[in-house]
C-alpha positions, 0 to 999 in steps of 0.5 A: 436390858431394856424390853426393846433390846430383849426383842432386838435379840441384842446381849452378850450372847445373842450378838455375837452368835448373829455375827458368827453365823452371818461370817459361816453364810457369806464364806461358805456362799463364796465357797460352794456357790448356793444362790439364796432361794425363797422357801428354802426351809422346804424346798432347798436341799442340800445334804452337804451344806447340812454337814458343813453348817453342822460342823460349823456349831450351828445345828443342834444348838439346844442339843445337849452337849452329851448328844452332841449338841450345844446345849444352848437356849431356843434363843440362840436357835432363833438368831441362827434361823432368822439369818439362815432365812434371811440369806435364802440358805439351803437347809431343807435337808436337816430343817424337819429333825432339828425345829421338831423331832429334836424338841421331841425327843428331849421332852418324850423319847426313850434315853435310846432314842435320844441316844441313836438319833439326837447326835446325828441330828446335831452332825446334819446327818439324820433326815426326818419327816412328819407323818401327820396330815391325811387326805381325810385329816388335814388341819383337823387331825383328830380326823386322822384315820391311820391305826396302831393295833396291839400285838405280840411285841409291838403294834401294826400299822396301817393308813396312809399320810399326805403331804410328808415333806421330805420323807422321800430323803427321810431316815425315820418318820414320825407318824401320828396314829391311832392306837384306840377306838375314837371316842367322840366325846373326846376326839383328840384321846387315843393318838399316839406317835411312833418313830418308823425307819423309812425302809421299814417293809410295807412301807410306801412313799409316793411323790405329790409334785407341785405346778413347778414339778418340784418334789417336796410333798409325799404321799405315805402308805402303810401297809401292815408294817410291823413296829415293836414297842420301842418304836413308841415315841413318848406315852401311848394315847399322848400323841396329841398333847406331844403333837400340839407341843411340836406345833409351837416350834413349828407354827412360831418361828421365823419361817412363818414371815421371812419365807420369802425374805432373800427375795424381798431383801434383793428388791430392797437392795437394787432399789437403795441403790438409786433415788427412788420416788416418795410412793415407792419409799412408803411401799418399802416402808410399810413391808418392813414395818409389817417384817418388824411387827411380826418379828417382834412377835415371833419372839416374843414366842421364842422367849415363852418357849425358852422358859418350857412355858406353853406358847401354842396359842401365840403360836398359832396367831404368828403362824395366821399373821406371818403367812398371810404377810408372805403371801401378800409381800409376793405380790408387793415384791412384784410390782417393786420388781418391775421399779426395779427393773425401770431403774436398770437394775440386774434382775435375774436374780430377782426374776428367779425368786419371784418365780419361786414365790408365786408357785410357793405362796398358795401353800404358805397359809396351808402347811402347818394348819390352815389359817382358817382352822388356826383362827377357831384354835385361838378364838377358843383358847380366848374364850371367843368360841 
């Protein structure tokens, strides 16, 4: 197989696994009736659609089959993700458990852990949330002032945490905190992460709401809330090294450039439809080739991720790449919208998403680390700093 081929995602397995899921996705849309939506992976839930996709084989794929997954390869996942983006599916409710909480536990949790949680993971049953940022500690997570302190049987936690996408539907949060006195020769020392019921008491989720008053965003507070030590996900004090390895899945895949890609795809499609002129042709042209550079790019990550290898700088470049590209093309999308409807094209569709676009697009380069931060992440990881 050639190197093109490799990142075309075309083998024995890989194609076929793309035409599955694309069969699941255009029957289950004529079925239940879902409109493709633009951010999807944050703002689109839908608790059935999980279970049926489930159900279906395609949460869970690099599970291991004894809890319940598929145990395929982060390459079979990335086929699926592209195509779940591509189609605008509804998949916020199980997205947060099955990109980072299910990689974690395989690489640090507790055989119970894994046992309690990973096989409602791979049935879409189990909503979790990430418990990392705080009003003090956004990109820069050493700052993070939440604290664990020792005592009899387990540790009290105290702190609060920002911007926790879903954790007003979340089962369990995976909460970041301190659990030694900061050090700062080494800031990043002392953090450990715990796995916390949502129902736990002293628990408080408060919701942030966006311009549009959707509610994807929470504010968390801990008060004096009790966990015992199984609670501990991983080692006490890795917490960042564990955090930073989560980041890869996070920052890397295709939701990083095709956020906003059921949108583009709609303009595309009404466009094709007619003779369209030589300015607006290179417009398209140059999206696309732009979507195609940053695809290739972000499997390459993928494939390093596939073989257990380190990909966080990489993952960092895609993250800084990919959402900048998708704030831009929202724009693009905008001015390609208005070609469109000059050629007499349905736009309702297309009206609903751009709505959708432009109120989500100043977080693109936000969430999952600010691209401003990312930039000295890499910079430092090439010896430029």
């Amino acid at each position: 197989m050639s190197t093109f081929d490799a990142l075309c995602a075309n083998d024995d397995q890989l194609t076929p696994m793309r035409a599955d899921i694309r069969r699941f996705l255009i029957e289950d849309r004529e079925r239940f009736g879902w409109l493709p939506a633009v951010d999807g992976w944050l703002g689109a839930w839908d608790p059935q659609f999980s279970v049926r996709l489930a159900a279906a084989g395609f949460v869970g794929l690099t599970i291991p089959q004894h809890y319940g997954g598929r145990g395929l390869s982060h390459l079979h996942r990335y086929v699926v993700t592209e195509e779940l983006l591509i189609a605008g599916a509804p998949v916020a409710a199980h997205w947060f458990a099955d990109r980072q909480v299910a990689p974690a536990l395989l690489a640090y949790g507790s055989e119970e852990q894994r046992r309690r949680l990973l096989p409602e993971i791979a049935a879409g049953h189990c909503y979790l949330a990430i418990g990392m940022s705080e009003d003090v500690a956004g990109s820069d997570l050493a700052a993070a002032q939440c604290r664990a302190t020792a005592v009899d049987g387990g540790w009290q936690i105290n702190g609060t945490k920002s911007w926790t996408s879903g954790a007003h539907h979340a089962h369990e949060l995976v909460v970041l905190a301190r659990t030694s006195v900061p050090d700062a020769e080494a800031r990043h020392a002392g953090f450990s992460q715990f796995l916390i019921p949502r129902q736990t008491p002293g628990i408080t989720v408060r919701p942030i709401l966006q311009m549009s008053g959707e509610h994807h965003f929470n504010e968390v507070a801990f008060e004096d809330v009790y966990v015992p030590d199984n609670a501990i996900l991983g080692q006490v004090g890795q917490g960042w090294h564990q955090v930073t390895a989560e980041l890869s899945f996070e920052r890397s895949g295709p939701e990083r450039f095709l956020s906003a890609a059921p949108l583009i795809l709609a303009i595309i499609r009404a466009i094709s439809r007619h003779a369209a002129d030589a300015g607006t042709t290179a417009e398209v042209g140059h999206l696309l080739a732009k979507v195609i550079s940053l695809r290739q790019l972000s499997f390459a990550v993928a494939t390093t991720l596939a073989r257990g290898a380190d990909a966080a700088l990489r993952a960092a470049l895609v993250k800084d790449l990919g959402t900048r590209f998708e704030q831009q093309s929202v724009e693009l999308a905008a001015a390609l919208a208005e070609t469109v409807e000059s050629m007499g094209e349905p736009t309702d569709d297309i009206a609903r998403m751009l709505t959708i676009a432009r109120l989500h697009a100043p977080m693109f380069t936000l969430r999952g680390g600010t691209n401003e931060v990312l930039r000295g992440v890499f910079a430092r990881g090439m010896g430029l700093r």
